[in-house]
C-alpha positions in Angstrom: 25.8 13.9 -21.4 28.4 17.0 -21.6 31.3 16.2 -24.2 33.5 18.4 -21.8 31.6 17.9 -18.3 32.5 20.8 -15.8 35.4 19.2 -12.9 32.4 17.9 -10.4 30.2 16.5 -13.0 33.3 14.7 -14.5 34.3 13.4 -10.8 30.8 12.6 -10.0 30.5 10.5 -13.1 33.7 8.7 -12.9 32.8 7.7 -9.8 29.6 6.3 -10.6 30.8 4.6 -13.4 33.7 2.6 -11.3 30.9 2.0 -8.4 28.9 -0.2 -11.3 25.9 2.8 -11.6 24.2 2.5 -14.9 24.3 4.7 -18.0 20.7 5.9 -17.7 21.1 6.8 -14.0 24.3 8.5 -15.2 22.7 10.9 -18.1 19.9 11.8 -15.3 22.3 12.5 -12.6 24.0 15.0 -15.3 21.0 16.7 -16.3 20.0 17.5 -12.8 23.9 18.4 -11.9 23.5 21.0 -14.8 20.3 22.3 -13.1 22.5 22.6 -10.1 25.6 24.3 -11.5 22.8 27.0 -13.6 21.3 28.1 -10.3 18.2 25.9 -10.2 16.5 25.7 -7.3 13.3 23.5 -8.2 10.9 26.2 -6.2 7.3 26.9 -7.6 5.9 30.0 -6.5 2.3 30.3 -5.1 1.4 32.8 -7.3 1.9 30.0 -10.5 -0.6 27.2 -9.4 -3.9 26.9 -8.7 -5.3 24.3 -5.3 -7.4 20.9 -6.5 -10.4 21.8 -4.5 -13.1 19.8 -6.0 -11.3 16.2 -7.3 -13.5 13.1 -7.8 -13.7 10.9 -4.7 -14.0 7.3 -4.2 -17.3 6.1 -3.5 -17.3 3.0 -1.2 -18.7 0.2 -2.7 -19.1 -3.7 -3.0 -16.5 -5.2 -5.5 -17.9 -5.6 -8.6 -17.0 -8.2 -11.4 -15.0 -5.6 -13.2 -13.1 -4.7 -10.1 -12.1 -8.2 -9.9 -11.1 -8.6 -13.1 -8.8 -5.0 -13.0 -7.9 -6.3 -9.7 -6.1 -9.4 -11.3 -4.1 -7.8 -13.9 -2.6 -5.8 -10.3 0.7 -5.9 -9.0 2.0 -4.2 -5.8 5.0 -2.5 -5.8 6.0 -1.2 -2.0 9.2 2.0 -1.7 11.4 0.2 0.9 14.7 2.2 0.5 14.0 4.6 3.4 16.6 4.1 6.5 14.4 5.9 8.9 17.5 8.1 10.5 15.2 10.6 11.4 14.0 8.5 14.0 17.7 6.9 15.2 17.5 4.1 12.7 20.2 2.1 10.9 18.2 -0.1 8.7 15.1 -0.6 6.6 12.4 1.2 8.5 10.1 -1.2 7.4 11.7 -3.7 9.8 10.9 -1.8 12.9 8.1 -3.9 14.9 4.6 -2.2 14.7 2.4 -4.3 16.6 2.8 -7.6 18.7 6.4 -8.2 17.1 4.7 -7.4 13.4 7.0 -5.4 11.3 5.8 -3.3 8.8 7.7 -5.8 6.2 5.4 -8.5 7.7 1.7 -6.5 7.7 2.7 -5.7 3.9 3.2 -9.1 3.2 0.1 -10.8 5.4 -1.9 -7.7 3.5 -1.1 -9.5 0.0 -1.3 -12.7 1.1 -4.6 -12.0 2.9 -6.2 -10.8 -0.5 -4.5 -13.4 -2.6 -6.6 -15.5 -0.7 -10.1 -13.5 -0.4 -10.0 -12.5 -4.2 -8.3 -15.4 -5.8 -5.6 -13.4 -7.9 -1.9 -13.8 -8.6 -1.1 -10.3 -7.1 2.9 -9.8 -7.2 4.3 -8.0 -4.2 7.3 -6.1 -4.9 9.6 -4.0 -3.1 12.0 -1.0 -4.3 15.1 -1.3 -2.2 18.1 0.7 -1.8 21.6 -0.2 -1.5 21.1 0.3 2.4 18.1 -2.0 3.3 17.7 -4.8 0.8 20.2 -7.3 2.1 18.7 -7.1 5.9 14.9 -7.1 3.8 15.0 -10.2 2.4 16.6 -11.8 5.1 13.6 -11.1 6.5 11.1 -11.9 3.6 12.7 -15.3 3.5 10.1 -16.1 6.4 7.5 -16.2 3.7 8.4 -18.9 1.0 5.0 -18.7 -0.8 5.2 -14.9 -1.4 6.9 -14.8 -4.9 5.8 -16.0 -8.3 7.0 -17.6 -10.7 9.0 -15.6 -13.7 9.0 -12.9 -11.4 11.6 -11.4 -8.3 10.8 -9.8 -5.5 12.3 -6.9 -5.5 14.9 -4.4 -7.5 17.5 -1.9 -6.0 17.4 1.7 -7.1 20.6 3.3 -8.4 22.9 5.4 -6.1 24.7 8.8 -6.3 27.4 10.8 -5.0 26.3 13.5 -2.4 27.7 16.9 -3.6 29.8 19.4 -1.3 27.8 22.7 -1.4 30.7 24.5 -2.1 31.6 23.2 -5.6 29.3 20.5 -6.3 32.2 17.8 -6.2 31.2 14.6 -4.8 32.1 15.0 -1.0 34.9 12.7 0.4 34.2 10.8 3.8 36.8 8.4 4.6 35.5 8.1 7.9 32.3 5.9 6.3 32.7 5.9 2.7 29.2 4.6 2.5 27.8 7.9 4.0 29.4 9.3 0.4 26.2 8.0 -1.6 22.6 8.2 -1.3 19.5 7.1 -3.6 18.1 9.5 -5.7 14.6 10.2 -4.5 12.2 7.8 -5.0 11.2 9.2 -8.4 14.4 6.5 -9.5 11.6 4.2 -9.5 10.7 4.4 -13.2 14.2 4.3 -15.0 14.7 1.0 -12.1 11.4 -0.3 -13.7 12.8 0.2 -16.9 16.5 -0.3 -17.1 15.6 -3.8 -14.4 13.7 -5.2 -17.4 11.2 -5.2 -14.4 8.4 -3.3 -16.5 8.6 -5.5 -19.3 8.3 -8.8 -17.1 5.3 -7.9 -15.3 3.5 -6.4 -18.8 4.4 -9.6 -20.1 2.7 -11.8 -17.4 -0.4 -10.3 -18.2 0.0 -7.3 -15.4 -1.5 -4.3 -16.9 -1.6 -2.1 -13.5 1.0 -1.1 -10.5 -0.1 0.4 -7.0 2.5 1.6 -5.3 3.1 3.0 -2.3 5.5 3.4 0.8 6.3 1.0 2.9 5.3 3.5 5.8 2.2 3.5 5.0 0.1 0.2 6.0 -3.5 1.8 5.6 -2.8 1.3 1.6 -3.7 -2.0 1.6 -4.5 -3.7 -1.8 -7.8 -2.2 -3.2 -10.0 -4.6 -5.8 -12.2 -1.2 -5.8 -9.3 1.3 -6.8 -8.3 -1.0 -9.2 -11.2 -0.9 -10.9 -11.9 2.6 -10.9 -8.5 2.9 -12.2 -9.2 0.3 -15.4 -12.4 2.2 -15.6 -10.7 5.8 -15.6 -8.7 5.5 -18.9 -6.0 7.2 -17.0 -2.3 6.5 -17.8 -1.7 7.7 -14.7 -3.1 8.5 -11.4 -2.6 9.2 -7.2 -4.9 9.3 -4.3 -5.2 12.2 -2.3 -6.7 13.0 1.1 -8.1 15.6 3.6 -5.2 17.3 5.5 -5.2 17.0 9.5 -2.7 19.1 11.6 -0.4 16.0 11.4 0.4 16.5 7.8 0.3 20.1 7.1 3.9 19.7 5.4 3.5 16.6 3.5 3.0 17.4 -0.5 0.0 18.7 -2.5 -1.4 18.1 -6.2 -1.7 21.3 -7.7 -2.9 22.7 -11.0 0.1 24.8 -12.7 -1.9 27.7 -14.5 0.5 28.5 -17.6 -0.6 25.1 -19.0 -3.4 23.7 -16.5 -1.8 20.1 -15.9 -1.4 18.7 -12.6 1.8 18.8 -10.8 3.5 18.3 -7.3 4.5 20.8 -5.0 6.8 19.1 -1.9 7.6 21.8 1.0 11.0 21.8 -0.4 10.1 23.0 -3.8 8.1 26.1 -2.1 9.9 29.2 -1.6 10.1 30.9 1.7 7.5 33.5 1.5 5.1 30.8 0.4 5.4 28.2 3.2 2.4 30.1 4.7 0.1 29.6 1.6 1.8 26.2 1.4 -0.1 24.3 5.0 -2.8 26.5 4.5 -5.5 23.6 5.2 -8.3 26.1 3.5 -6.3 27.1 0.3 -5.0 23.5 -0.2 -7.5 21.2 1.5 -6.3 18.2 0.1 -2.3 16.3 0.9 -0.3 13.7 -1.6 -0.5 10.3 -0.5 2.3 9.1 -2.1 -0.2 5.9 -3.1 0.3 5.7 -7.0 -1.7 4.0 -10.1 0.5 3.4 -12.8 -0.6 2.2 -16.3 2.2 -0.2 -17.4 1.7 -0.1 -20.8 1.2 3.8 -21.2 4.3 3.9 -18.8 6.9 2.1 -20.6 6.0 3.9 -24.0 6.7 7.6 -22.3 9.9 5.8 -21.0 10.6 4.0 -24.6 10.0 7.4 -26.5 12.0 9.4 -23.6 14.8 6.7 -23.4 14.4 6.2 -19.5 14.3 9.7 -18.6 11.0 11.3 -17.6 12.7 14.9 -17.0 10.9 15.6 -13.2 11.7 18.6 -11.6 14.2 18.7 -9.4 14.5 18.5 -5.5 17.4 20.0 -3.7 17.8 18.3 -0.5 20.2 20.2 2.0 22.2 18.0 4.3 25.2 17.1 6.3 27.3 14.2 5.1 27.0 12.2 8.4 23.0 12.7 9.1 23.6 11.9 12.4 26.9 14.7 12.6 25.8 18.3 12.3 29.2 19.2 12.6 30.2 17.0 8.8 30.9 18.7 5.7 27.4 20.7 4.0 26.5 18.6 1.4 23.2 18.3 -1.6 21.5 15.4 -2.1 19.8 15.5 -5.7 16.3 13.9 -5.5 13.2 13.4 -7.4 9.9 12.6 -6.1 7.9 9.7 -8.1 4.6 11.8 -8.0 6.4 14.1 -10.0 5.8 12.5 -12.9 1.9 13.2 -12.7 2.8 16.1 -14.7 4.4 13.9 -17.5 1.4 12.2 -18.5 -1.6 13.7 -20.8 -4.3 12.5 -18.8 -3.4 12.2 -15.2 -5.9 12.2 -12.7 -6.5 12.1 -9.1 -8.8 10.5 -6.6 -9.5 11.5 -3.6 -9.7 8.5 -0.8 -10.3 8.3 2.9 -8.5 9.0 5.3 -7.7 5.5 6.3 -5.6 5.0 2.8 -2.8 7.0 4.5 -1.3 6.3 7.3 2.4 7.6 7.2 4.8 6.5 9.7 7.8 9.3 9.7 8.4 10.2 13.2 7.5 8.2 16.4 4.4 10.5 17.4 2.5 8.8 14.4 3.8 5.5 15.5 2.3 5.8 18.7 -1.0 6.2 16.7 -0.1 2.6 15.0 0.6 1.2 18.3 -2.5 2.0 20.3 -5.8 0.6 20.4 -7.2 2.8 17.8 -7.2 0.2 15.0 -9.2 -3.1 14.4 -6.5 -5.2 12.5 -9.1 -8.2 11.9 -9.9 -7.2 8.2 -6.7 -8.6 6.0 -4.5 -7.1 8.0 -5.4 -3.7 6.8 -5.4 -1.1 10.4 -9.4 0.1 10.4 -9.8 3.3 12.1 -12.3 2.2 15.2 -12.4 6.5 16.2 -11.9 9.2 13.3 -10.7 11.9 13.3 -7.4 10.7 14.8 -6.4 12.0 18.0 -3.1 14.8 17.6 0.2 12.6 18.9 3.0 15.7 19.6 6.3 13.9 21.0 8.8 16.0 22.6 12.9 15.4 21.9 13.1 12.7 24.8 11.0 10.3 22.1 12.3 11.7 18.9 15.2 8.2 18.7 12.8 5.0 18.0 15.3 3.6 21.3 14.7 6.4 24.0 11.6 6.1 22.8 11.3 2.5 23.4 12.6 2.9 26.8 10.1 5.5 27.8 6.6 4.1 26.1 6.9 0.4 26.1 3.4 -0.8 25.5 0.5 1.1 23.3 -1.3 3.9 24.9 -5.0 3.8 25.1 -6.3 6.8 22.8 -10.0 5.9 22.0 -11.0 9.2 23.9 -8.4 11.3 23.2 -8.4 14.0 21.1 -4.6 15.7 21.6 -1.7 14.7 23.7 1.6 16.6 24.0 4.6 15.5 25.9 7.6 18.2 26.7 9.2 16.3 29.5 10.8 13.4 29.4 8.4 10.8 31.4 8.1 7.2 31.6 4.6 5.4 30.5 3.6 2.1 32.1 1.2 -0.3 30.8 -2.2 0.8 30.0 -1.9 4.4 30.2 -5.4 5.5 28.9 -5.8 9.7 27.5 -9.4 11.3 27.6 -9.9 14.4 25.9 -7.0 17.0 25.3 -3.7 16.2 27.6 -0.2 18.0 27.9 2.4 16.7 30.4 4.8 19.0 31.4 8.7 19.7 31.2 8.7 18.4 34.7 8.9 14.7 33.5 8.1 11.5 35.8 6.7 8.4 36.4 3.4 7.4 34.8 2.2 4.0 36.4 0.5 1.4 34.6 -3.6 1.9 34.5 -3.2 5.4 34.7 -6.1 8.0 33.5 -5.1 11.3 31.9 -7.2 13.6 31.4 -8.1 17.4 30.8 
């Protein structure tokens, strides 16, 4: 912490401090604040990495004994702070219905309960909230009494921060929603919250020796007896699943190999500079995207964050915004953020696995919740959505469905996508029921009135 802190790291930090935030996420705060003030930018160039081209893969398998056994010293740990305004909403994504009324919050939770049951294990389920979606959360959670265990909670809440006006890097003042004057700090707050909780310790000391975690977007990670044992197996302190890119995910995050010391890192979009985009969703350079699914070994974690005092020093992430997300006309503002598969780089050792396809299933705009919503999954196995067609069929949504409500209005039911391979939508037209795609569609900026049984096709 500074002795003299420059005016809007003093103001930032006062504020904090009266709004009940912690020490630990104070002294992070400042040392990214610093960054700020010196010019940093958090960008990697191309030129200073190397693409993971060849990693090991997962090799499907029965579950062995030793999976089992890795498999019960597992807990789940699922990022819930996300508020999904991107796609109109104004609570926990993970409460927006999925399939037949499910929520996301409710597959997550039939998923654990599901393999509870098949594998016999304790298998916590725990959630990382935010300030914004953990009251509504376990409102809803409270429909399933048998899901917590004993010694243990269900959840923790990640710290908050001020937002910072662009111009001075004071925390921006909003009187018109005070609340819109905070936001989380990047999921990578998931480690001090583990720590500074007491969280880490409680699950080390009920025998847990493992943590997958993942988003709560995501329902393909489902709880995985095999990963866990090739984790326990690995020696890794530290490890995340990767994938094949498809077109759908061309800006999502890559594990790279930084060449001045050969250790893997992550490379967001956001930490790539302009003239590198190109190089960045280049599917041939860097064949390979960031799941966000995480293995974490608890012991190996919580001596780095001992010997580091809570801080794991992961680059930073300067998020450009507008104070009201939903007001392009509000005050500029930065949002400082870290991303928890950051701290790959931290630890000697790290490794990554490379998984199918169906281990990522990211939900971030409503064209890949149509994909959820279709017929193109068998839900029958633990609740877990099983690809029945692969490669997935290309979902492009035009601005009529960009707000999860117009887009409610205008696609009620699931499509039927088994044959398709691309559909885009420019207009704004209205889908009845059974609406079946074959092959490679458009529709028009005409727009109209698609009734229910209806075949598109080439």
């Amino acid at each position: 912490m500074l002795e003299a802190p420059e005016p809007g790291l003093a103001q930032s930090l006062t504020k904090m401090s009266a709004a009940g935030v912690g020490p630990t996420a104070q002294m992070i705060f400042a040392h990214y604040w610093q960054q700020l003030a010196a010019g940093a930018t958090g960008l990697t160039a191309e030129a200073d990495i190397e693409p993971v081209a060849d990693p090991p893969r997962l090799v499907a398998a029965p579950v062995s004994a030793a999976d089992r056994e890795a498999f019960a010293r597992t807990a789940l740990l699922r990022l819930n702070g996300g508020l999904g305004t991107s796609m109109g909403l104004n609570r926990a994504k993970a409460l927006l219905p999925v399939r037949d009324g499910l929520t996301f919050l409710d597959l997550i939770v039939r998923q654990t309960l599901a393999a509870r049951d098949q594998y016999q294990v304790r298998l916590p389920l725990l959630f990382l909230h935010s300030f914004s979606t953990q009251a509504d959360s376990l409102q809803a959670l409270a429909a399933y009494p048998q899901l917590g265990l004993p010694g243990l909670p269900l959840d923790l809440v990640q710290s908050q921060e001020p937002k910072l006006r662009r111009d001075d890097l004071t925390p921006v003042d909003w009187p018109a929603n005070p609340a819109l004057e905070w936001c989380p700090p990047g999921h990578g707050d998931i480690y001090p919250s583990l720590f500074d909780s007491g969280l880490l310790d409680q699950l080390i000391e009920a025998g847990f020796d493992y943590l997958s975690v993942s988003n709560s977007d995501n329902l393909g990670c489902g709880p995985s007896p095999q990963l866990a044992g090739w984790f326990a197996r690995s020696g890794a302190p530290y490890a995340a699943e990767i994938t094949r890119r498809t077109a759908m995910d061309l800006k999502g995050g890559q594990i790279v190999r930084r060449r001045r010391d050969g250790r893997l890192m992550l490379r967001e979009l956001a930490q790539t500079p302009a003239a590198d985009q190109a190089s960045f969703t280049d599917a041939e350079r860097h064949p390979y995207t960031n799941t966000n699914n995480l293995w974490l070994n608890l012991p190996a974690l919580r001596a780095v964050l001992r010997q580091r005092q809570g801080e794991l020093g992961l680059p930073l992430i300067r998020n450009l915004k507008t104070v009201d997300p939903t007001d392009p006309a509000s005050p500029p503002v930065i949002q400082i953020e870290s991303a928890m598969g950051a701290a790959i780089e931290v630890f000697d050792g790290a490794q990554v696995i490379a998984v199918s396809r169906d281990r990522f299933l990211p939900v971030k705009t409503t064209s890949e919740l149509t994909l959820l919503r279709s017929d193109l999954y068998d839900w029958s196995d633990g609740w877990i959505p099983r690809p029945l067609v692969r490669p997935a069929p290309l979902i492009e949504l035009g601005p009529s469905y960009q707000l999860i409500n117009d887009y409610d209005r205008r696609l009620p039911f699931g499509l039927k996508l088994r044959q398709a391979k691309q559909l885009t939508v420019r207009g704004d037209w209205q889908f009845g029921d059974g609406v079946r795609v074959v092959g490679r569609v458009t529709l028009d900026e005409a727009g109209g009135q698609l009734p229910d049984g209806c075949l598109l096709t080439e």
